[in-house]
SEGUMAR-25359 format. One record per residue: residue in one letter; x, y, z of N, C-alpha, C in turn. Coordinates in nm, 2 decimals. Example, Ala and Ser with C-alpha at 12.3 -4.5 7.8 and 13.67 -1.06 7.14 Angstrom:
BEGIN
{"A"; {1.32; -0.57; 0.78}; {1.23; -0.45; 0.78}; {1.32; -0.33; 0.78}} {"S"; {1.28; -0.22; 0.71}; {1.37; -0.11; 0.71}; {1.29; 0.00; 0.79}} 
end
This chain:
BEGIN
{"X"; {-0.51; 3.26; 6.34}; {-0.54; 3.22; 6.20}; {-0.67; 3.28; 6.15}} {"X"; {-0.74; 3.32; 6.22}; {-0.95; 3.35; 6.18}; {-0.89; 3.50; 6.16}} {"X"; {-0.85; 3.52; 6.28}; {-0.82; 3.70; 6.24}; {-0.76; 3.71; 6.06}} {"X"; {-0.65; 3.66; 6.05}; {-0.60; 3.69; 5.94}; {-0.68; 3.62; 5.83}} {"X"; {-0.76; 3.52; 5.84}; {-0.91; 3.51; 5.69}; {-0.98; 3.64; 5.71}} {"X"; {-0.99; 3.66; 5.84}; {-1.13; 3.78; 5.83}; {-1.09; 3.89; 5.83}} {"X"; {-0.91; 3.93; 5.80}; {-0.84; 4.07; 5.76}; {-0.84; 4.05; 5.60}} {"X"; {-0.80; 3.94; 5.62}; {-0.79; 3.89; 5.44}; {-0.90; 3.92; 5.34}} {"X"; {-1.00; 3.84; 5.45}; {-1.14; 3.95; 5.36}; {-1.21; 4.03; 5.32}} {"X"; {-1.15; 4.15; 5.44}; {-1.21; 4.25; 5.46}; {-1.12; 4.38; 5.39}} {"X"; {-1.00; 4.28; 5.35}; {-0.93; 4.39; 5.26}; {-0.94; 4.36; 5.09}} {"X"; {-0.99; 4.21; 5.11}; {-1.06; 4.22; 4.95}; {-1.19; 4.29; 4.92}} {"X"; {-1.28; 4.32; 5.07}; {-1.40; 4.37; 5.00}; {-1.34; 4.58; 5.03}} {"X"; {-1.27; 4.60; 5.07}; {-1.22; 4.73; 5.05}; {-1.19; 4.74; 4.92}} {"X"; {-1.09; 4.66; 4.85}; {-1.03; 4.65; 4.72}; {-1.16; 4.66; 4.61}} {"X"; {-1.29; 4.57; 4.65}; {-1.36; 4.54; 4.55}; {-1.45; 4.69; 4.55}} {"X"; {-1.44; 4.81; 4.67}; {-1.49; 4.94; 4.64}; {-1.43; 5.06; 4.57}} {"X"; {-1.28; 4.98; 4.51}; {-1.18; 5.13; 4.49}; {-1.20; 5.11; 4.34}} {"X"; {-1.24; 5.25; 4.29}; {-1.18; 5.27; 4.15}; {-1.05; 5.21; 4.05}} {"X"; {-1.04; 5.28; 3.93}; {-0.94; 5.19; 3.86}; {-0.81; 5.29; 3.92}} {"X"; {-0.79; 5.40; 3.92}; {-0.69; 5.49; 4.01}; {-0.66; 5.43; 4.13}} {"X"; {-0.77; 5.43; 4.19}; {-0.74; 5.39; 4.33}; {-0.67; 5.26; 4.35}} {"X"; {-0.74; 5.18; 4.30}; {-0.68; 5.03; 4.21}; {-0.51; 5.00; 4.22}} {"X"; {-0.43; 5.13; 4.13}; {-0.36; 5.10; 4.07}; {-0.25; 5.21; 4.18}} {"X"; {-0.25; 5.28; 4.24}; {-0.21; 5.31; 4.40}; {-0.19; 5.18; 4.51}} {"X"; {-0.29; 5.11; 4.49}; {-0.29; 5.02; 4.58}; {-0.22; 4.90; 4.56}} {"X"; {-0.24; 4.91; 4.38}; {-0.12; 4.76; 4.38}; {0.04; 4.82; 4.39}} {"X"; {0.05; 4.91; 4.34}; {0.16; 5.00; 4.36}; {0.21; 4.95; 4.52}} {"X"; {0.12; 5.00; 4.58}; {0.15; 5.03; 4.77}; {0.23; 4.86; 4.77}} {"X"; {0.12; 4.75; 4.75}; {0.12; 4.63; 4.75}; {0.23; 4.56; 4.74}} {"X"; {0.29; 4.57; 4.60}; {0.43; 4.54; 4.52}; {0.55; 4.60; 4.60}} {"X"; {0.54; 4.72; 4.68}; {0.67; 4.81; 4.77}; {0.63; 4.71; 4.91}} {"X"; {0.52; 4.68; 4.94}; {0.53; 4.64; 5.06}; {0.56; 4.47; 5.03}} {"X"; {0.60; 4.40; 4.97}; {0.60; 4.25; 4.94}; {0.74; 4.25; 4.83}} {"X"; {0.78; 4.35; 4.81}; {0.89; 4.37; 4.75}; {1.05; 4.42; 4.79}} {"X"; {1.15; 4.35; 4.86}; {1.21; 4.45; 4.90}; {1.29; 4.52; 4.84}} {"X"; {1.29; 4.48; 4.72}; {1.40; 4.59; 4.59}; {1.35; 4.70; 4.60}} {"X"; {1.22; 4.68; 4.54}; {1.10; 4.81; 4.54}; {1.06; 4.91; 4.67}} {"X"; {1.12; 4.78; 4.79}; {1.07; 4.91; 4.92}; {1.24; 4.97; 4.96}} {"X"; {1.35; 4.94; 4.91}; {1.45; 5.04; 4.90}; {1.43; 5.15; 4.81}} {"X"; {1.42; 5.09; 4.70}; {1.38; 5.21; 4.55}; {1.29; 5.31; 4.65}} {"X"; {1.20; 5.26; 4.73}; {1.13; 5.37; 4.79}; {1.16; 5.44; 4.86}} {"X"; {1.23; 5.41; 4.95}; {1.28; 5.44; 5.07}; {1.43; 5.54; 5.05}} {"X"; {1.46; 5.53; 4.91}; {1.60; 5.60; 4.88}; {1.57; 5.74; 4.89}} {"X"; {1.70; 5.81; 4.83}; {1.65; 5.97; 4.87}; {1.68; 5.99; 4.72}} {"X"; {1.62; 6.14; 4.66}; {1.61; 6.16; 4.62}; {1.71; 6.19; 4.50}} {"X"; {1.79; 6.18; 4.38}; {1.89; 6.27; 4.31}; {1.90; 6.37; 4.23}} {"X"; {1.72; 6.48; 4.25}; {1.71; 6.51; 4.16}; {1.80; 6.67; 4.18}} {"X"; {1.88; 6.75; 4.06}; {1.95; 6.83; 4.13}; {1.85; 6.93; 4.07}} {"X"; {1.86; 7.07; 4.11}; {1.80; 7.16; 4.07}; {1.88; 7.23; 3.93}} {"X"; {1.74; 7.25; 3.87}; {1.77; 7.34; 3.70}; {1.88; 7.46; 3.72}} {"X"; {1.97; 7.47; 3.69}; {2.02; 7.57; 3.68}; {2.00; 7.67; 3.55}} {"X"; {2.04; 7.83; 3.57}; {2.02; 7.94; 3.47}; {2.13; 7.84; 3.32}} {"X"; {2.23; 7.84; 3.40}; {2.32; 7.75; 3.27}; {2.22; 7.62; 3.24}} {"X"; {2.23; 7.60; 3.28}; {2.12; 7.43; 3.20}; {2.05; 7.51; 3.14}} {"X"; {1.95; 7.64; 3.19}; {1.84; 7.65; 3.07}; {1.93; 7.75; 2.93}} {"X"; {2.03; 7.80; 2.96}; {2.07; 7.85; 2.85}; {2.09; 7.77; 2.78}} {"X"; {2.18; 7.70; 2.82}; {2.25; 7.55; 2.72}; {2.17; 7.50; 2.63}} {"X"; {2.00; 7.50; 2.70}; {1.94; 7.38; 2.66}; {1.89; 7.48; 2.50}} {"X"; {1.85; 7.60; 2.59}; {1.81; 7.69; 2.45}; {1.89; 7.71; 2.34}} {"X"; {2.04; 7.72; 2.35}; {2.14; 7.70; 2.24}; {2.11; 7.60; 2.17}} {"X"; {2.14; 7.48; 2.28}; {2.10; 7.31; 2.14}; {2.00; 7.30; 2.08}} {"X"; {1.83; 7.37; 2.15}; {1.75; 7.38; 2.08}; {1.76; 7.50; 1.94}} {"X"; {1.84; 7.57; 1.95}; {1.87; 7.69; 1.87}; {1.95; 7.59; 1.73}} {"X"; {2.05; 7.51; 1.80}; {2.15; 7.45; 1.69}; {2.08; 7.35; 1.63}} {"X"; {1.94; 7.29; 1.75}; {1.94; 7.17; 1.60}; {1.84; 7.23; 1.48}} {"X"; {1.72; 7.36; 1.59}; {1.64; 7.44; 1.45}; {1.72; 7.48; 1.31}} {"X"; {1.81; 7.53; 1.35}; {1.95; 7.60; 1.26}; {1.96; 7.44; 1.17}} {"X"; {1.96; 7.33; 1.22}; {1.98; 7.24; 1.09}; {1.87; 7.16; 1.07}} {"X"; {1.77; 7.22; 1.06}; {1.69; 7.17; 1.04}; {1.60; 7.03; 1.12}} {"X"; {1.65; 7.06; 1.23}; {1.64; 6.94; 1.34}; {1.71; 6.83; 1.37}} {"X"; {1.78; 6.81; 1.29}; {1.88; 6.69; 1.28}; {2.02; 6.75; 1.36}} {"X"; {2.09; 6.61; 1.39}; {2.18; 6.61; 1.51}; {2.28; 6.55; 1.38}} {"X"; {2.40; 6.49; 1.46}; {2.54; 6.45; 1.38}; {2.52; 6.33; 1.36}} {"X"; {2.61; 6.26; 1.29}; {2.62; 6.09; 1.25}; {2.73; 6.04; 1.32}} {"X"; {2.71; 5.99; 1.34}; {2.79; 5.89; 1.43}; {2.90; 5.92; 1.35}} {"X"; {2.95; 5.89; 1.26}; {3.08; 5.86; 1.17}; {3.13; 6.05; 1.20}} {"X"; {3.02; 6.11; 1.12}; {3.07; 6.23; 1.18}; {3.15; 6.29; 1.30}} {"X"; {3.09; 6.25; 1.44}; {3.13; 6.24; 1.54}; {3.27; 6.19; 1.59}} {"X"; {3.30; 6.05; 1.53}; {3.42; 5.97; 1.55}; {3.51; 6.06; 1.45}} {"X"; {3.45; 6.14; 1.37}; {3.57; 6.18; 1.24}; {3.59; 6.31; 1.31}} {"X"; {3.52; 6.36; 1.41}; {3.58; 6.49; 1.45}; {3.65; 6.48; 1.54}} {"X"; {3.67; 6.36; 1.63}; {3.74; 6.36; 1.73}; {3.88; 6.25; 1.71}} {"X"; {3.93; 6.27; 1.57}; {4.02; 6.21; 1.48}; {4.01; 6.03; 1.54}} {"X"; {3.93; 5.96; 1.56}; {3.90; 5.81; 1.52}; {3.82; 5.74; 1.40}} {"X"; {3.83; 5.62; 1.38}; {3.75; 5.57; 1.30}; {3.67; 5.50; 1.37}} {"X"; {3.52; 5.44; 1.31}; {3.43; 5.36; 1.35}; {3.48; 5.22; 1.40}} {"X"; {3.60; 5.18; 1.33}; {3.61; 5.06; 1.38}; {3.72; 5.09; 1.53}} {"X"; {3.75; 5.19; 1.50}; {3.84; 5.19; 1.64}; {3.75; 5.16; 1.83}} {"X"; {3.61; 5.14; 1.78}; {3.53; 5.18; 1.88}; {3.53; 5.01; 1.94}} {"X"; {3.54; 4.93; 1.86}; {3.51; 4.82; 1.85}; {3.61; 4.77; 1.95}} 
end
């Protein structure tokens, strides 16, 4: 029980030397280690997939289509009217 006051306090006076960065890493660390939602979220792998040449074309076309209208995208009603429904059919 002494060990654990005199770890207890010796990791508050560590805490009381760290910056606001450092600070905010450590409550981070803190919340994954006393969390276990957060220490799977950590523990997961990754799903990031890699950019493809098609993704960047793509992305340059849509940026091309919305410049072309002046930035603006479709309306919803628009949308449902091109793909022959009505708004309330969504409902």
């Amino acid at each position: 029980m002494a060990a654990d006051i005199e770890d207890r306090q010796h990791v508050h006076q560590l805490i009381e030397q760290l910056g606001p960065e450092q600070i905010d890493a450590v409550a981070r660390l803190l919340e994954v280690m006393v969390d276990p939602v957060a220490r799977a979220l950590a523990a997961a792998p990754s799903d990031v997939e890699p950019v493809t040449e098609q993704d960047r074309r793509r992305f340059q076309e849509g940026q091309s289509w919305f410049a072309s209208r002046g930035g603006k995208g479709l309306s919803m009603d628009d949308v449902v009217a091109g793909v022959g429904i009505k708004p309330e059919d969504l409902r």
